[in-house]
Backbone as CSV, one residue per row, in Angstrom:
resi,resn,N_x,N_y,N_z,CA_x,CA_y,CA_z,C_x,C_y,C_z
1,UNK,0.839,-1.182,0.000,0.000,0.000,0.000,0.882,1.243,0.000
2,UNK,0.624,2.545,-0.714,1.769,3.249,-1.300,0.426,4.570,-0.616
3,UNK,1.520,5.339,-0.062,0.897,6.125,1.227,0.906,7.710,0.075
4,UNK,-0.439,8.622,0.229,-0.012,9.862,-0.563,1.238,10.853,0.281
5,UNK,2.521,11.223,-0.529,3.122,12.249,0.411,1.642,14.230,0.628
6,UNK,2.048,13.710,1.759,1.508,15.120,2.362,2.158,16.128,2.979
7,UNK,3.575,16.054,3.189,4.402,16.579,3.881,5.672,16.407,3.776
8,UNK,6.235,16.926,4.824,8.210,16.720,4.858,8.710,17.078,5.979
9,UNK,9.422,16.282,6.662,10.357,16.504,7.648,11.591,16.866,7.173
10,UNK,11.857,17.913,8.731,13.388,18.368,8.659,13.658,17.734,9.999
11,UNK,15.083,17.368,10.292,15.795,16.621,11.496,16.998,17.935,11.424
12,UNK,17.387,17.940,12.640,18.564,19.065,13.017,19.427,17.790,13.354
13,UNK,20.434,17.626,12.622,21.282,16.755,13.560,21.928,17.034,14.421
14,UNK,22.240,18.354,14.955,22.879,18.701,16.087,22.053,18.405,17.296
15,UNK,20.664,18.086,17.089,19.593,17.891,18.444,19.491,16.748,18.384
16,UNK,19.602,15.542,17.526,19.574,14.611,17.316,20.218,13.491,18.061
17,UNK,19.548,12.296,18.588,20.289,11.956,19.460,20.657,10.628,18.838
18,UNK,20.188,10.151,17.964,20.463,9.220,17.109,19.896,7.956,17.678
19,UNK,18.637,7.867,18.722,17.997,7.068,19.541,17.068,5.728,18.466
20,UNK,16.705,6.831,17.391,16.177,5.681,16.027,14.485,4.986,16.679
21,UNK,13.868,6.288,17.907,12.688,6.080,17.989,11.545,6.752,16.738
22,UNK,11.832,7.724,15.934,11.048,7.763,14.745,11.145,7.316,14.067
23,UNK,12.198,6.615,13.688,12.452,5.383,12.515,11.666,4.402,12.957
24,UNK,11.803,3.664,14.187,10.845,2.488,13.781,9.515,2.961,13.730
25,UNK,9.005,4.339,14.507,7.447,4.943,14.121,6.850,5.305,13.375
26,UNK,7.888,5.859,12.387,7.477,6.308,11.529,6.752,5.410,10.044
27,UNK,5.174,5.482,10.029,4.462,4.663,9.005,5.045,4.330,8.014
28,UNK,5.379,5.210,6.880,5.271,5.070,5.914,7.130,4.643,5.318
29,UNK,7.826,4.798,6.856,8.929,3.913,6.470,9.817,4.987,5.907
30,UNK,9.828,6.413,6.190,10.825,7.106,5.018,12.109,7.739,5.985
31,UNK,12.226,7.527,7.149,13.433,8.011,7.907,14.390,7.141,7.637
32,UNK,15.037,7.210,8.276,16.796,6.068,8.732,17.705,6.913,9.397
33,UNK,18.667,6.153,10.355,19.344,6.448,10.916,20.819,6.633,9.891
34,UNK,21.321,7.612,9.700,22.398,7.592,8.415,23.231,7.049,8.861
35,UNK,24.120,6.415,8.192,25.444,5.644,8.420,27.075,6.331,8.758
36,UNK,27.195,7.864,8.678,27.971,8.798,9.240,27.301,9.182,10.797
37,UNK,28.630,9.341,11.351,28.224,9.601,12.597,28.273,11.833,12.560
38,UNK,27.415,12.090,13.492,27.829,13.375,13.483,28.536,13.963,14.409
39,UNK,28.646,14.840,14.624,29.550,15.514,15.280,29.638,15.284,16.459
40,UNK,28.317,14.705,17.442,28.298,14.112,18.620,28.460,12.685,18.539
41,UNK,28.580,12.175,17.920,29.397,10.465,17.734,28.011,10.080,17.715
42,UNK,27.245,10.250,17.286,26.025,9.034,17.070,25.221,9.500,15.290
43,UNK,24.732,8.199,15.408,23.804,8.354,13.704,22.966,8.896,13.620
44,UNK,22.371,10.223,13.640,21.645,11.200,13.112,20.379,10.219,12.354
45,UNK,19.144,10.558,12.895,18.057,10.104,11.642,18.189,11.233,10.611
46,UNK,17.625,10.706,9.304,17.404,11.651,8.100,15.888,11.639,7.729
47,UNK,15.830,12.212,6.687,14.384,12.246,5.972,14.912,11.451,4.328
48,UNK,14.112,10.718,3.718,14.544,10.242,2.886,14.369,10.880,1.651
49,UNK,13.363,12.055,1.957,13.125,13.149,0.759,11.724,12.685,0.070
50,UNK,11.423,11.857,0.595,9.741,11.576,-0.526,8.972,10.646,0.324
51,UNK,7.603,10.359,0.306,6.947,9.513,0.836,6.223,9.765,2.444
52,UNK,6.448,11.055,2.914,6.445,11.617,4.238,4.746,11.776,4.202
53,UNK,3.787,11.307,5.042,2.039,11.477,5.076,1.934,12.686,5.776
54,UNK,3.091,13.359,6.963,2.296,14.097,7.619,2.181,13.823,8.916
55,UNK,1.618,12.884,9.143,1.238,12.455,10.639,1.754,12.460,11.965
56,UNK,2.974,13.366,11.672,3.811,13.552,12.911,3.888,13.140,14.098
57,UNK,3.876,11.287,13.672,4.317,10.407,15.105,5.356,10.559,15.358
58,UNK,6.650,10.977,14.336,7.858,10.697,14.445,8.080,12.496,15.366
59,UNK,7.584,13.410,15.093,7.652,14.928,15.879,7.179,14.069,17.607
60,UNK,6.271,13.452,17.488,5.317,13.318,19.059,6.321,12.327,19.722
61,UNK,7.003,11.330,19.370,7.187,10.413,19.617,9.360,10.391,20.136
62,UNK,9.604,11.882,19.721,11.441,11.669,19.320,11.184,12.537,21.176
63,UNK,12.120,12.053,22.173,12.532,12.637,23.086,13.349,13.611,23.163
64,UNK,13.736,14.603,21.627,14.194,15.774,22.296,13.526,16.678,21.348
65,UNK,13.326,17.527,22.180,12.518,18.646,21.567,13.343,19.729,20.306
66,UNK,12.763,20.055,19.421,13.375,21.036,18.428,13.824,19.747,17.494
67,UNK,14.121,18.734,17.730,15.186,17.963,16.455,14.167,17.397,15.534
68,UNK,13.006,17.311,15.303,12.475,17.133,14.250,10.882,17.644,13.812
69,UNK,10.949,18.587,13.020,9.646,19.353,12.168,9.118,18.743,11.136
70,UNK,7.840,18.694,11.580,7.223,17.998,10.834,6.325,19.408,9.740
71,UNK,6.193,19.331,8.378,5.591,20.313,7.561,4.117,19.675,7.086
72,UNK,3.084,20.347,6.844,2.070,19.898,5.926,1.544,20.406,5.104
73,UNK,1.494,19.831,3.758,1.037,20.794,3.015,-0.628,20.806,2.894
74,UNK,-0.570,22.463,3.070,-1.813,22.898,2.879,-2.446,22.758,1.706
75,UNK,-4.005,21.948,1.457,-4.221,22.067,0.074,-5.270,23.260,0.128
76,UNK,-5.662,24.222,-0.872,-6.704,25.292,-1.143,-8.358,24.518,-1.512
77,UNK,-9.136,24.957,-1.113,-10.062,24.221,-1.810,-9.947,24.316,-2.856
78,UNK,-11.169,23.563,-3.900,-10.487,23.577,-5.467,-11.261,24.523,-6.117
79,UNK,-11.833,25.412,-5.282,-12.128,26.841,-5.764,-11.338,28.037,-6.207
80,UNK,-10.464,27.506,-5.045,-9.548,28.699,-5.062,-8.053,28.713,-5.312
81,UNK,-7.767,27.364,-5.837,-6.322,26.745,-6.683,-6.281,27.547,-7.791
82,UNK,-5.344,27.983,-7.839,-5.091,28.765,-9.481,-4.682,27.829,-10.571
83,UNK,-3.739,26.989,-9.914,-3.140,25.880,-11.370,-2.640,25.026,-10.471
84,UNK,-2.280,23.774,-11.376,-1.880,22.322,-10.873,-0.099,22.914,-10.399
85,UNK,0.415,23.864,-11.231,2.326,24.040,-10.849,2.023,25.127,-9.402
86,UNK,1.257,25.397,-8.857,1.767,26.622,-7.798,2.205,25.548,-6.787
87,UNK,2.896,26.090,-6.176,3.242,25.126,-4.582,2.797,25.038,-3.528
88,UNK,2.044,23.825,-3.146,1.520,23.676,-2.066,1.683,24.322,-0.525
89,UNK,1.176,25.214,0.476,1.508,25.966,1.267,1.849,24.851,2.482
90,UNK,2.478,25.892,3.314,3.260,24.548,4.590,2.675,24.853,5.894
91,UNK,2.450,24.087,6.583,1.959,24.213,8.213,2.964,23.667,9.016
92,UNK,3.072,24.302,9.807,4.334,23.318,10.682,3.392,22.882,11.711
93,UNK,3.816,21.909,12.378,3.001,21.381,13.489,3.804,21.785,14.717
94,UNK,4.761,22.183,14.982,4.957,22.743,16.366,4.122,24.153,16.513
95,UNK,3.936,24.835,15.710,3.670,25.839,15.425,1.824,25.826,15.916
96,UNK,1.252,24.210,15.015,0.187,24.662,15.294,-0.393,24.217,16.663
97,UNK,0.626,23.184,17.386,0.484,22.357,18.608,0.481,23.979,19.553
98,UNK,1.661,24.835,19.388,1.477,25.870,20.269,0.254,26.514,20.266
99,UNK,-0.136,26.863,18.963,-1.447,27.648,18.567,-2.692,26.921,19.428
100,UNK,-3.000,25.317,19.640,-4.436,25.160,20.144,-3.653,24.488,21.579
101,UNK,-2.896,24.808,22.009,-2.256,24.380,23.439,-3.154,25.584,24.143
């Protein structure tokens, strides 16, 4: 079953603890722990660049705060889309977790 991308994560590897709890959470399977260590001697998760739903288990679920943003793209209703090439708008979810906190 082939998941729609809805989104994209960013990972800071400097916050990163290289613990590899959003990798195994993450649904749709698109993180990994990279095979370079970083600057704090451990494997940094990545984003694999495609396949991301959105669902920010891997944001709820990583024990340090700031090291991974989860984005979503906003769709317009289809009233108000101008064309199929404009770019989808972004929501961050820390952003909106603060907003209804």
């Amino acid at each position: 079953m082939s998941l729609q991308a809805r989104g994209f994560v960013t990972i800071d590897e400097d916050e990163c603890k290289g613990c590899g709890l959003c990798v195994d959470a993450c649904p749709p399977g698109c993180l990994h722990l990279a095979p370079a260590l970083s600057a704090y001697g451990v494997h940094p998760a990545t984003y694999d660049g495609e396949g991301c739903t959105g669902c920010g288990i891997c944001f709820y679920c990583c024990p340090e705060p700031g090291a991974i943003t989860v984005y979503l793209y906003a769709v317009a209703p289809k009233r108000e889309q101008a064309t199929k090439g404009d770019p989808p708008a972004k929501v961050n979810l820390e952003e909106e977790a603060a907003v209804h906190a």
